[in-house]
N, C-alpha and C positions, 0 to 999 in steps of 0.2 A: 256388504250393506252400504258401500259409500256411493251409491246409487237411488240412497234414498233422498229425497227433497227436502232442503233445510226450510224449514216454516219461520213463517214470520212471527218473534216475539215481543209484544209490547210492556215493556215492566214499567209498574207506576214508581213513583219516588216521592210519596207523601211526606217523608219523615224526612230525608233530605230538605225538601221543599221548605216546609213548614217550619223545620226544628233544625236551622244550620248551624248555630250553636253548639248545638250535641251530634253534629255528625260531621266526620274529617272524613273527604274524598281519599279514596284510595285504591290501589290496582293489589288483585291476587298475585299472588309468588308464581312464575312460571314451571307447569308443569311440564315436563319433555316426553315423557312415556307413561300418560294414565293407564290404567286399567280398570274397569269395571268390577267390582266385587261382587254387588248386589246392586239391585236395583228395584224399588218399590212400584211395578207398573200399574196397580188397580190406582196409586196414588198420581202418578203420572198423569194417566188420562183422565183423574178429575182436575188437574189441573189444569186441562187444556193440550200434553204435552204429548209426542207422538213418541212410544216406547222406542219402536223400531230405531228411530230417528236421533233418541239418547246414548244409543249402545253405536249410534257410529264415532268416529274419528270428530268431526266438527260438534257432534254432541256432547262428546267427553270432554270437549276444550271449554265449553257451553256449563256443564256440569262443574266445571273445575274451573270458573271466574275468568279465564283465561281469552275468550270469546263472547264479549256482553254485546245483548241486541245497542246498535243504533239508539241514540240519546236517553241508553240507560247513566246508573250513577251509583258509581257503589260506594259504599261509605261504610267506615267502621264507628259504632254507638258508642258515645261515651254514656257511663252512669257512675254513680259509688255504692255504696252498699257496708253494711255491717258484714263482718264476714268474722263469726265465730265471735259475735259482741263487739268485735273491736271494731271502730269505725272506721274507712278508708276514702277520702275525697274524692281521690279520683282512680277507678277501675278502669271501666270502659274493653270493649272487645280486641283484646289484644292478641289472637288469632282469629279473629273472625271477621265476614264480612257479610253486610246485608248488598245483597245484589238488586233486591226491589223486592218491587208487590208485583205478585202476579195473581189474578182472580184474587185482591181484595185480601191476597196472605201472605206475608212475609215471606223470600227467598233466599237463604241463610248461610253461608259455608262456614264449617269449622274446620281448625289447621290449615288455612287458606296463606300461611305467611304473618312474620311479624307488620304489625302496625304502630301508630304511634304509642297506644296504649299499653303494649307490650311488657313495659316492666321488667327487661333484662331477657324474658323467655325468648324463644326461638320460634315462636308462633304458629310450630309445627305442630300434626298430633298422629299418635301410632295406630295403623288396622285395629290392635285387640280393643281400646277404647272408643275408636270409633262404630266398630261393630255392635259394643256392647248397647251402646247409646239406642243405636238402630233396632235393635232385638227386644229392647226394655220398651219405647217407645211405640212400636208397632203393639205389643204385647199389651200395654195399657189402653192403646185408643181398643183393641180387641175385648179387651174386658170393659168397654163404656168409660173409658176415665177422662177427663177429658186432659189432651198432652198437645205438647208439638209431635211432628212426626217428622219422621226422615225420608228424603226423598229415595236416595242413592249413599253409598260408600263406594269413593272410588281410591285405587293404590297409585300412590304419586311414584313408586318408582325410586325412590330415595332412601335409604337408612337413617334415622334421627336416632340420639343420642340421651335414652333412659339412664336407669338402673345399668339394661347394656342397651347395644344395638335394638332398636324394632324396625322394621317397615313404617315406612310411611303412609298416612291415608286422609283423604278429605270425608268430611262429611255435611251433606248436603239436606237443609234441615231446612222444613215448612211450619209456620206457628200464624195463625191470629194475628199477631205481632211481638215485637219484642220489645216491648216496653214493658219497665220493673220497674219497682215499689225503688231501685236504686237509682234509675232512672230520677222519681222525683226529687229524691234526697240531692242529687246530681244540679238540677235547678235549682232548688232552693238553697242550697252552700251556693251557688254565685252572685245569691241577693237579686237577684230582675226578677221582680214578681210578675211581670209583662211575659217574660220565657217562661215561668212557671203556669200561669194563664194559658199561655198559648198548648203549654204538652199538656193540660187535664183536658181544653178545648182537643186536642188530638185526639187523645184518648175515648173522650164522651164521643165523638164521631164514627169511630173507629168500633169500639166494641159496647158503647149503651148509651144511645142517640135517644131512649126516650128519659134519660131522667134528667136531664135539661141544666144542672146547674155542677159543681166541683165536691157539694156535701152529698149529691146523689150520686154522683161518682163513686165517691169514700163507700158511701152505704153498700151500690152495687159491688166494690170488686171484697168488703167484708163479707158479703153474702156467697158471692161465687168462691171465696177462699174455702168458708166454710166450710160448703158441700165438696171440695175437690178434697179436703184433709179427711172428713170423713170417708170417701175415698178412699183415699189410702188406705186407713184403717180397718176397713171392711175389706181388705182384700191384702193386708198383713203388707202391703210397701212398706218401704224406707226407702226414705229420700236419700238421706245421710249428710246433704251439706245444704240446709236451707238457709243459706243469706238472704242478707233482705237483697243483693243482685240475681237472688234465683229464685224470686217470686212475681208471677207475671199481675199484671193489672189484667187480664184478659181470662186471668183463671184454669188458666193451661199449666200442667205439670211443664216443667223446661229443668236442663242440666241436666244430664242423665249420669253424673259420673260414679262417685263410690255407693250408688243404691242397689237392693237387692231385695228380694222378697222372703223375710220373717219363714223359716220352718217351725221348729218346735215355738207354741206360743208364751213368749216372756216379753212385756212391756219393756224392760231393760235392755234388749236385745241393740246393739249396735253393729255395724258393720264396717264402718272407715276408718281406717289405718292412723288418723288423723285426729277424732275425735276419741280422745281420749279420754275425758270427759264423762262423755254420753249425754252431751250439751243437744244432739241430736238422734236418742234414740226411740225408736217405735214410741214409747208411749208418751215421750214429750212433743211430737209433733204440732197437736194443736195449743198446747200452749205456746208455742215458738211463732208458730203460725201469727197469734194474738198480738203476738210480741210483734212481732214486725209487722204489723198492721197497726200498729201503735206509732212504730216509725213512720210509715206513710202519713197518717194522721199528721207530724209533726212536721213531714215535707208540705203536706199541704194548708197547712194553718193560715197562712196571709190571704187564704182564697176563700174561707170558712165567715168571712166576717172583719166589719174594720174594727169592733172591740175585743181586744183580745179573751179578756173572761166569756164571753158570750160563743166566738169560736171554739175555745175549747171546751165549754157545755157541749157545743154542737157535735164535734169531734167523740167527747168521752159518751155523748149516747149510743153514736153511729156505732162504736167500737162494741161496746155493749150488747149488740144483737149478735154479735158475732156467736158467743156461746150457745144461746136460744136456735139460732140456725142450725150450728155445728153437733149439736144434743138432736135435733127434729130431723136432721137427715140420717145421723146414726141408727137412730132409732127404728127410721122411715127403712134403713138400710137391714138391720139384722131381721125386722118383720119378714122382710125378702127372704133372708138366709135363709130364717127358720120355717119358712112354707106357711106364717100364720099373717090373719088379719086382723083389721081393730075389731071387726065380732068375736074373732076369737080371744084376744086378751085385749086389755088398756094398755096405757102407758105405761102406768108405773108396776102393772105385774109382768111387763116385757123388761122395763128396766131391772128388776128384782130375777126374774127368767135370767136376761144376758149375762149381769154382773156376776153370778153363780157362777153359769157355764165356763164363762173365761178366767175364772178361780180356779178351777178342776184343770181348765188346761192350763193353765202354767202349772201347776201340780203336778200333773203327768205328762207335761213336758210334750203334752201331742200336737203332730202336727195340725197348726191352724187349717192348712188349704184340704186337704183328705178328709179331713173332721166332718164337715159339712156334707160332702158327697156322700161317702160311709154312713154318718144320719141317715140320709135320704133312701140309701142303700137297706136300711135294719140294723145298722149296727146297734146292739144292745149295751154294749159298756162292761164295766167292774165296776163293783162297789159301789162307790157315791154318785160316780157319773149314771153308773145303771139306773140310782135312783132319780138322776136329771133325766134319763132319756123318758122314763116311763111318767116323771111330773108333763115331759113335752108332749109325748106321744097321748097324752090324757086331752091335749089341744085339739086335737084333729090335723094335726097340719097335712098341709097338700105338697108331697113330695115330688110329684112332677114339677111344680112350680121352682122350687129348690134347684132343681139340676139346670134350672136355663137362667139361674143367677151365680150358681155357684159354681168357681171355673173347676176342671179339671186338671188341667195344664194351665202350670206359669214358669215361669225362666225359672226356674231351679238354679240354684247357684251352682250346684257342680256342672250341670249341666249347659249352663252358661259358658264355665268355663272350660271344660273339655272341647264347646264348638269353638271358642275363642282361641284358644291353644292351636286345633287344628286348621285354623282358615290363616292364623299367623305361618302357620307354617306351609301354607298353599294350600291345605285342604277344605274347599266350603259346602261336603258333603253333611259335614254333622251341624254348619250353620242351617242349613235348606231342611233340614230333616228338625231340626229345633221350630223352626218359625212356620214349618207346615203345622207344626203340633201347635202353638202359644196363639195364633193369629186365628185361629179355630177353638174356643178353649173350652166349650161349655159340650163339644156333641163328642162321644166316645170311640172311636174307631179302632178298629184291631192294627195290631202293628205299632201302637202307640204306647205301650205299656209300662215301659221303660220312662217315661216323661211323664207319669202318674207319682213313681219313687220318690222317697226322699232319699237324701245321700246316704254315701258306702258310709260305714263306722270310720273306715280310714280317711276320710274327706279331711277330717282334723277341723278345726279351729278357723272359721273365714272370715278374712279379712278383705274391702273392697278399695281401691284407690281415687285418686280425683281423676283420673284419667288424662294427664297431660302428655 
């Protein structure tokens, strides 16, 4: 392929430009021997970028920071962020680098090399967590959620220094942008209400040009919070590590690291090695969610108004819709699941409907993702459920409608980690055969059957990492 013709790349550099303050130039770690893992090419060519042309030699340099177009400007994001309550000044991307805007979207490598943000790490990051990132990520824009997405995972070729040895790997990641709720917190600890001004101006440009001022900012990214947690919800995610540094202004899922998708359904359910707690488990999301949209709120206070009582009026109303949203998309949301419409029930006999159903399944322990298919299927139940199926089935619902909401396939955690296991180990048969299945997830195809299951009985106890 080294025959094929290097195109010309123009990457913008808004955030550099505009926000030098929060952005330290800097050069990728030299890779010697990339390799391609995977490669996202339907996402390629809506970027502008020619497949063929990433899988060569000068594209993989391209891919891996190594080869930036002409008066590009990469630079690593400082922010802070709350991270498990506790508040940290200063974060910032400390493997990672934003490479540009390309069509208007951020250009992103992770394990790109230590930066100044670094914080003692080695700025590196391993295939299995990079993969995973990539497979969760694809998996979510596939089911409508809205996420960053991954362009590429390429293998640096190096060994890094876990638990034990792993491979090395980049991952090269597309988002809206990457500005966070820690981002603000970030400006406003340095006191310039001028730099603070200037990143909600960015923002407002960027992702909600019509609401014209810093309180319609607040209101917009409360509102798109909302519906992305409900999100989640409906479709049984876990985040697992929402700092207010892994909350986008732009309303994009980001961070993909110790998350996983909920089987048997328990609000309680946590998955990261780390929280031990259950500071961030399945059913505290949208309260966390609130919670650090609370922070934001207090990053942006000096811009709400020059009285401070009057600002944070404006603040605690903004904050306030968030529930009313977060409630009306749920709702908006399960109507979906369950195949019915407002003819067929209201609100609050859906609300009375839902709250039941998800009683019985934590009770029996069934899986959340099958449940709804199976519905749709006939399933009749036992006992109490029996008698939920036939209060529903008394609805009329419309179970075609059901099957093109309700996924079939989603990263299964074992199954996650069997293709992760074996691409770590050079095999990325059971990666490819995973993401033909999750990237597809609502239409049924034989051959696929396997990726319907939940886990063996011997799966045991799973536990997910931050993926460093």
């Amino acid at each position: 392929m080294s025959d094929v013709s290097a195109p010309v790349i123009a990457l913008a550099h808004r955030f550099a430009d505009e926000l030098p303050e929060m952005a330290v130039a800097f050069s990728a770690a030299e890779v010697a021997a990339p390799r391609l893992l995977v490669l996202n090419e339907p996402l390629a060519v809506e970027l502008g970028l020619d497949p063929e042309w990433l899988r060569t030699r000068d594209g993989l340099r391209f891919l891996t920071g190594n080869a930036v177009p002409d008066g590009a400007k990469p630079v690593a994001q400082a922010y802070a962020g709350h991270q498990f309550g506790g508040y940290s000044p200063r974060l910032g991307d400390g493997r990672a680098l934003l490479l540009g805007e390309l069509g208007g979207r951020d250009l992103h490598l992770k394990g790109s090399g230590r930066t100044p943000f670094a914080r003692g790490g080695d700025g590196l990051a391993a295939v299995g967590p990079m993969l995973r990132e990539y497979v969760i990520s694809e998996a979510m824009h596939a089911l409508g959620i809205p996420t960053t997405r991954s362009l590429a995972v390429i293998a640096t070729g190096k060994s890094i220094v876990r638990e034990n040895l792993a491979p090395g790997a980049i991952l090269v990641r597309v988002a809206a942008s990457h500005l966070r709720v820690g981002s603000f917190q970030f400006a406003r600890a340095t006191g310039d209400d001028d730099l603070l001004g200037r990143l909600a101006a960015h923002a407002i440009e960027r992702h909600y040009p019509q609401v014209g001022d810093p309180v319609g900012l607040y209101r917009a990214v409360v509102g798109a919070q909302a519906e992305l947690i409900a999100r989640w919800m409906l479709t049984g995610f876990i985040h697992g590590v929402m700092n207010t540094d892994n909350m986008t202004i732009s309303g994009e899922t980001i961070d993909y690291g110790p998350c996983a998708f909920m089987d048997a359904f328990d609000p309680a359910t946590v998955f990261s090695s780390i929280d031990e707690g259950g500071r961030y488990a399945y059913g505290n999301q949208p309260a966390i969610a609130q919670w650090n949209l609370a922070r934001l709120a207090e990053a942006l206070l000096p811009l709400f108004g020059d009285d401070q009582e009057q600002a944070i009026s404006r603040a605690t109303e903004a904050l306030s819709e968030f529930r009313e949203r977060y409630v009306a998309a749920t709702l908006r949301g399960f109507r979906a699941k369950l195949g019915l419409t407002e003819r067929d029930v209201d609100d609050a006999a859906l609300t009375s409907l839902t709250e039941d159903l998800l009683a019985l399944l934590k009770a029996g322990r069934i899986d959340f993702t099958s449940f709804f298919r199976n519905l749709a299927g006939g399933s009749e139940g036992d006992g109490e459920l029996a008698d939920w199926i036939k209060r529903w089935r008394a609805l009329s619902p419309d179970t075609e409608a059901m099957n093109r909401v309700n996924p079939l396939y989603i990263p299964r955690n074992h199954l996650v980690e069997e293709a992760l296991a074996a691409a770590t180990d050079g095999d990325l048969e059971p990666l490819h055969r995973l993401l033909e299945a999750i990237t597809s997830p609502f239409d049924e195809r034989p051959g696929l059957e396997r990726f319907t299951e939940a886990a063996p009985p011997d799966f045991g106890t799973y536990r997910t990492f931050c993926g460093t």
